[in-house]
C-alpha positions as CSV (number, residue, x, y, z in Angstrom):
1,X,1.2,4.1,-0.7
2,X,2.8,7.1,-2.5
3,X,1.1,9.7,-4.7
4,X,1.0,12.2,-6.8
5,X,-2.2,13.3,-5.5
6,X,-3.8,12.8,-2.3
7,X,-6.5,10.2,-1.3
8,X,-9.5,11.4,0.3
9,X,-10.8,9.2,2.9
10,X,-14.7,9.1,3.8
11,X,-15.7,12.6,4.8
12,X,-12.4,14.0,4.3
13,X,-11.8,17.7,3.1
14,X,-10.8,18.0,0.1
15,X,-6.8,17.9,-0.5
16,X,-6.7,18.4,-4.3
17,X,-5.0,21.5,-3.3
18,X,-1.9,19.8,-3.1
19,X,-0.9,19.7,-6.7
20,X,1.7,20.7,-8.0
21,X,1.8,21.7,-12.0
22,X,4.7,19.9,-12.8
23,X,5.0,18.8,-15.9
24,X,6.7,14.9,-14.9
25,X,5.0,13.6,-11.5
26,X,5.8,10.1,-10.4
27,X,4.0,8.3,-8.1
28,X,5.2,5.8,-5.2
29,X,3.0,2.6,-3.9
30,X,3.6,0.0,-2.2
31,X,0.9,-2.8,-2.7
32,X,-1.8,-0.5,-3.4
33,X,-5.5,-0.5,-1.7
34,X,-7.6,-0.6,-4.5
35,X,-9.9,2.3,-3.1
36,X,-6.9,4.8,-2.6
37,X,-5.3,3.7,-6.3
38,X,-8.8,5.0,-7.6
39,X,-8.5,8.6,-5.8
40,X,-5.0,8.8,-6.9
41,X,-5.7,7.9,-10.5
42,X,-8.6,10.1,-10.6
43,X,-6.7,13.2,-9.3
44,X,-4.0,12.1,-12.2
45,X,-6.8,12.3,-14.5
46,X,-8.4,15.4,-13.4
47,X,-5.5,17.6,-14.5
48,X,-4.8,15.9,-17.9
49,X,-1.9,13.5,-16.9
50,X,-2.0,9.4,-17.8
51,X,-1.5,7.4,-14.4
52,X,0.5,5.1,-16.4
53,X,3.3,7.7,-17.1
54,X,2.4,9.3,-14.0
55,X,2.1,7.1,-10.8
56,X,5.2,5.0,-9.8
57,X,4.5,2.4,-7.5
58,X,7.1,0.4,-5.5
59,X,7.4,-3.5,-5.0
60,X,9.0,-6.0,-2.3
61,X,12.0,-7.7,-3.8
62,X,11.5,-10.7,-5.9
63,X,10.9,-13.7,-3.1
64,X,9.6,-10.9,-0.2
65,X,6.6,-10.2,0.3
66,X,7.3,-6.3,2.5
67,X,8.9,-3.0,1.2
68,X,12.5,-3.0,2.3
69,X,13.0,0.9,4.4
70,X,16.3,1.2,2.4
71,X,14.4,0.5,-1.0
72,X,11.9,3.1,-0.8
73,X,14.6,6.2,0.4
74,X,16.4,4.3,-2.7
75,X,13.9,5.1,-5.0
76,X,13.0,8.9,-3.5
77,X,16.4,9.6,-3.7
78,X,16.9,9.1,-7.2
79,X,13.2,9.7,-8.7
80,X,12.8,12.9,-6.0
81,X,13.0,16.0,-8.3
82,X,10.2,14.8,-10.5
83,X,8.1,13.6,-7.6
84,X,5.3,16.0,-6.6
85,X,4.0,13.8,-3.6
86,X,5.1,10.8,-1.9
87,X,2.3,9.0,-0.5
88,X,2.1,5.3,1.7
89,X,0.1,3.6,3.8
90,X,1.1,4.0,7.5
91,X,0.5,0.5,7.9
92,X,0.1,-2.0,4.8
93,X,-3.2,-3.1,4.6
94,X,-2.3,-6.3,3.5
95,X,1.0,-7.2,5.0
96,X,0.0,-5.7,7.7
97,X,4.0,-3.7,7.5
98,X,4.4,-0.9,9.7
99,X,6.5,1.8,8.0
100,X,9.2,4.3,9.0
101,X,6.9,7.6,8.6
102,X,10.1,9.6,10.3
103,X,12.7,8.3,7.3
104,X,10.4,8.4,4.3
105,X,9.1,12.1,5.8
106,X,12.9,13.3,5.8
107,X,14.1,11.5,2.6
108,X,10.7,13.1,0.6
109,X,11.3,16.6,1.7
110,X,14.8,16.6,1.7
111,X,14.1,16.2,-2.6
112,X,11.1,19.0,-2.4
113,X,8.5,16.5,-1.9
114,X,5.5,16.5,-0.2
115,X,5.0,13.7,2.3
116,X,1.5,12.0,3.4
117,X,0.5,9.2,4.4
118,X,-2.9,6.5,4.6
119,X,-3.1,6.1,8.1
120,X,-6.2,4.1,7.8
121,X,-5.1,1.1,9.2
122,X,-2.2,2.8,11.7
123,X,-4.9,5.4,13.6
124,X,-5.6,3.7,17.1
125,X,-2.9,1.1,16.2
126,X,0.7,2.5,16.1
127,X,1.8,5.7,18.1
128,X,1.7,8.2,15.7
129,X,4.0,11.5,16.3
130,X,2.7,13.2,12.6
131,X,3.9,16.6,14.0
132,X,6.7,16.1,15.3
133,X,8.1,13.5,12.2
134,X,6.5,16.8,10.2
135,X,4.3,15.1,7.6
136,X,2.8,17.1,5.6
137,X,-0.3,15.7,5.7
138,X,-2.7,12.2,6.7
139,X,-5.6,10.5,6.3
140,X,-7.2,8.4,7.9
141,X,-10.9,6.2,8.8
142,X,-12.3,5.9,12.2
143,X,-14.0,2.5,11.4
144,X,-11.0,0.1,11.9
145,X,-9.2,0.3,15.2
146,X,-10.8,3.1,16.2
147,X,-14.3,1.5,16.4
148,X,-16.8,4.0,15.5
149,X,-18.6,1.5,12.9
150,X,-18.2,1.0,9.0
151,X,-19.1,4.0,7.5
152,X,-17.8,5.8,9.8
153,X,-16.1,9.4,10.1
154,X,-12.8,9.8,8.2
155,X,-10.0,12.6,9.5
156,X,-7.1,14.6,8.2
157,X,-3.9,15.9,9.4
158,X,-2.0,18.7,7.7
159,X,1.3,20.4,9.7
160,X,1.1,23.6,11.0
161,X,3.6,24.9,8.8
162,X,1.5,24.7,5.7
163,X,-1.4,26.6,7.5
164,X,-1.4,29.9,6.0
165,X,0.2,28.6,2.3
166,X,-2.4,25.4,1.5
167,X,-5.7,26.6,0.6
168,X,-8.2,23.7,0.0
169,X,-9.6,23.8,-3.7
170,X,-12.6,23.1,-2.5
171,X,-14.7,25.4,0.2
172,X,-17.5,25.3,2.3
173,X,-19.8,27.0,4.6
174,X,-18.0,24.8,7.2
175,X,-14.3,25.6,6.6
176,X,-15.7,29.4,7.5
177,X,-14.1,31.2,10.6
178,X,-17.1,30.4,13.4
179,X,-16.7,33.8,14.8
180,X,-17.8,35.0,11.3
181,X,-20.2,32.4,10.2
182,X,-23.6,33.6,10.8
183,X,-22.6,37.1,9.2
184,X,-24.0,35.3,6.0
185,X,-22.1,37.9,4.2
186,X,-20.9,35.6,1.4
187,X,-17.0,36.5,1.5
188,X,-15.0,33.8,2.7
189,X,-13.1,33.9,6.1
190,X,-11.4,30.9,5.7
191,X,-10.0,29.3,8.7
192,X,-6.3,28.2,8.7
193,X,-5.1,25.0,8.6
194,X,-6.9,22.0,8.5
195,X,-10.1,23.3,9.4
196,X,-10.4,25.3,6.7
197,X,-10.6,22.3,4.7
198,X,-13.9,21.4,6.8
199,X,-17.0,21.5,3.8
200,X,-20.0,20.9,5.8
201,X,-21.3,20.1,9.5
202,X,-20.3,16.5,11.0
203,X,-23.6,13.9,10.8
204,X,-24.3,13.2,14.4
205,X,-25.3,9.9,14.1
206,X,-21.9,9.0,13.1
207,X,-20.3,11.3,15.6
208,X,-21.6,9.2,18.5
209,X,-20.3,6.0,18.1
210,X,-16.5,7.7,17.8
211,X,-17.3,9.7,20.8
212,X,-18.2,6.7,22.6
213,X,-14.8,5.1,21.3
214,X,-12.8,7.8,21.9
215,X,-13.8,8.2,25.5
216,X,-12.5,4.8,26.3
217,X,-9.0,5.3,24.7
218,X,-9.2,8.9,27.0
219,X,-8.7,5.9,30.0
220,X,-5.3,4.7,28.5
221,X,-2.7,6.1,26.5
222,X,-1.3,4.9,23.0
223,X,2.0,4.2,25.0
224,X,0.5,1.8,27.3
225,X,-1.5,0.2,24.4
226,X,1.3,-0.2,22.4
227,X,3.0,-1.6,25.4
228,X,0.3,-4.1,25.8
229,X,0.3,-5.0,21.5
230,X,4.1,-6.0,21.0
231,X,3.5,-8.7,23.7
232,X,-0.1,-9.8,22.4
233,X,1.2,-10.0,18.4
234,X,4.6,-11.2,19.7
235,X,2.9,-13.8,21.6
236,X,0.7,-14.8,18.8
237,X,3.1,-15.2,16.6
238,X,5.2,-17.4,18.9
239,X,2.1,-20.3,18.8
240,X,1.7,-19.7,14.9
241,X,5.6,-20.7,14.8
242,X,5.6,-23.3,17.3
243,X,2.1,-25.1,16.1
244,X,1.6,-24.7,12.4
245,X,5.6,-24.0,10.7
246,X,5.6,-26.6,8.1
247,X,6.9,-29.9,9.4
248,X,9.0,-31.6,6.2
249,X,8.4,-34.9,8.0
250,X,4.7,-34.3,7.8
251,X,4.6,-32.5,4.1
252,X,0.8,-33.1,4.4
253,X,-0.4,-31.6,7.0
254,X,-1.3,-27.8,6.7
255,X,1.0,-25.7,8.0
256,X,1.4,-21.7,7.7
257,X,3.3,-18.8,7.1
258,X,3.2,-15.3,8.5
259,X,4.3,-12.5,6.0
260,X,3.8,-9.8,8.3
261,X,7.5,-8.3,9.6
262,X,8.6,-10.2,12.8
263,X,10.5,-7.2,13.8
264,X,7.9,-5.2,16.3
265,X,8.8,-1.9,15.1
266,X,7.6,-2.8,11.8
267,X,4.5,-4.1,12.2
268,X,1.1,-3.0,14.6
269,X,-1.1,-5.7,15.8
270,X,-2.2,-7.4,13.1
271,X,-0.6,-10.6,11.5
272,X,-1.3,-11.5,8.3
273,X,-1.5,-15.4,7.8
274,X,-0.7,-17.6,4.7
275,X,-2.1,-21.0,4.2
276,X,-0.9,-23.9,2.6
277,X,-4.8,-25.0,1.8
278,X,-7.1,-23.2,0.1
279,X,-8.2,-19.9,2.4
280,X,-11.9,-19.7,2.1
281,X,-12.7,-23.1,3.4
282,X,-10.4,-22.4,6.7
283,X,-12.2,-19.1,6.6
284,X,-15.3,-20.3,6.9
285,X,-14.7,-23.1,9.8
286,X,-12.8,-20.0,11.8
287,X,-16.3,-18.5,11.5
288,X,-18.2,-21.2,12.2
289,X,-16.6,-21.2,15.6
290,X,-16.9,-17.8,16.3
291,X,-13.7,-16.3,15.3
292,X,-13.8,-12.7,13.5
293,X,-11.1,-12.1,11.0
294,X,-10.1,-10.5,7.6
295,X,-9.5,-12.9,4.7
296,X,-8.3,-11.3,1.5
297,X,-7.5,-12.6,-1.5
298,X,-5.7,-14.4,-2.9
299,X,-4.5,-16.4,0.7
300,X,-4.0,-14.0,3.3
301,X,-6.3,-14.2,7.0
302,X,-5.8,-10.8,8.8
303,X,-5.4,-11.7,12.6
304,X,-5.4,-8.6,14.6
305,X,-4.8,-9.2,18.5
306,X,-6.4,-5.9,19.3
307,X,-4.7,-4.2,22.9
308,X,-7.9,-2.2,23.7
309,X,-9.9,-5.4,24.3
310,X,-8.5,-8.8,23.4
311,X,-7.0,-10.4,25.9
312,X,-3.5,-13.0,26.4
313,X,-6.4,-16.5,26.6
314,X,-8.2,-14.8,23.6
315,X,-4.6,-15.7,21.3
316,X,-4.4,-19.2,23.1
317,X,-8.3,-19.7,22.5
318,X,-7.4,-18.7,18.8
319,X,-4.4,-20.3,18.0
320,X,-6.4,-23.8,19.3
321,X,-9.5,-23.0,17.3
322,X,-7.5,-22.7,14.3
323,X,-6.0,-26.2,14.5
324,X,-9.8,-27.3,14.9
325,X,-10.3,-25.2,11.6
326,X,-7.2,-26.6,9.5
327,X,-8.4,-30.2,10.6
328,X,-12.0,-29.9,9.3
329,X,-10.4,-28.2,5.8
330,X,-8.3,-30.7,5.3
């Protein structure tokens, strides 16, 4: 998603800082999670702007269901100057669409832009080179693919370069140099960078469970994971095609579509499944059987082969359950 402001995932420091007064600010979205559309309004709101006049958001093309690459640098190109901060997921919730960070980073600042990006559902997912691409800043949650729990710790990334001109607008104890701390002097030493941004102490109940996580992806590497996903998604998607395409000489039996981007390098692990029979009741058999997915409204199951531990006969085991599923919904 795109925005003039930036979203503030759970426990995140504060990044209202990165306003700028301009008078006109646009805002880009693709298909907008509800929860980051909120924090985005709200920072709108804070400084006396509409959203509606003030938030742009982006859509596929009539018929598609993803954001085209070329579409979005389209739209920064020629909306750029009045655009504050461009903000997208790093992978769409929904769609599951994995987007070119790199091109939208270049195309944003090349206009004056601030870049950042919801990497909520691309953390632990995608290979993720923030510095080097030189976003300006990220967000992301801990509870998806990097399996710390739901309600677990959120994160932020901001560059390097911005670590002696960004200044959160928000402070705290914890954002104080640690050399400096326990002076208790009550004069700010603010530590650069992202730390400074830090407002209080991390709750150690929710620290553990990431550690625990963490230490396991400290065996492998996001390379060799990501290795590992493009054959489990692409092979996946292969038995969704081959099974369950819609047959014209059966127009009766349930069939389905995948919206998600075939193309690996736009997508992570997760496929996002349409049905031609009502979701919630193939939901529920799926669950009766043991299967854990995603089903979002208003037809979409999120399957999400996940490297770290699903295996190859995991899909197979899937892809067979889910004809057992379609039968009994039929």
């Amino acid at each position: 998603m795109e925005g003039r402001s930036v979203r503030e995932s759970q426990r995140s420091p504060d990044v209202k800082s990165w306003w700028s007064n301009t008078e006109t600010t646009n805002e880009h979205d693709s298909c907008l999670l509800s929860c980051p559309q909120y924090a985005v309004e709200s920072q709108i709101q804070l400084r006396g702007f509409d959203p509606q006049e003030s938030m742009l958001l982006l859509k596929a093309r009539p018929g598609e269901e993803t954001l085209r690459t070329e579409d979005i640098l389209e739209v920064i190109e020629k909306e750029g100057e009045s655009i504050a901060v461009v903000m997208l997921s790093g992978v769409q919730y929904y769609t599951g669409q994995l987007f070119n960070m790199a091109a939208i980073t270049e195309a944003g600042q090349r206009k004056g832009c601030y870049v950042g990006f919801d990497c909520a559902h691309a953390a632990g997912n995608a290979q993720l080179k923030l510095h080097d691409w030189g976003v300006d800043f990220t967000c992301w949650c801990s509870y998806k693919y990097l399996n710390s729990g739901a309600g677990g710790l959120g994160a932020a990334f901001i560059h390097e370069k911005h670590k002696d001109t960004i200044k959160p607008a928000l402070m705290g104890w914890w954002g104080h140099n640690l050399d400096t701390r326990f002076q208790m002097s009550n004069v700010l030493d603010l530590q650069p960078g992202v730390s400074g941004f830090r407002l209080s102490n991390q709750p150690i109940l929710l620290v553990c469970p990431l550690q625990a996580s963490l230490e396991v992806f400290n065996m492998t590497s996001m390379q060799a994971l990501r290795r590992k996903s493009v054959l489990l998604t692409g092979y996946l998607e292969y038995l969704i095609q081959q099974y369950y395409t819609k047959d014209p000489a059966q127009p009766h039996k349930p069939h389905v579509s995948i919206i998600t981007p075939s193309d690996p390098q736009q997508r992570g692990c997760q496929l996002s499944l349409c049905f031609s029979i009502h979701i919630q009741k193939v939901f529920q058999e799926l669950e009766k059987r043991g299967v854990a997915c995603d089903m979002r409204e208003p037809s979409v199951l999120r399957i999400a082969p996940v490297p770290l531990y699903n295996s190859f006969s995991d899909v197979h085991r899937f892809v067979e359950t889910l004809g057992d599923a379609l039968a009994a919904s039929s």
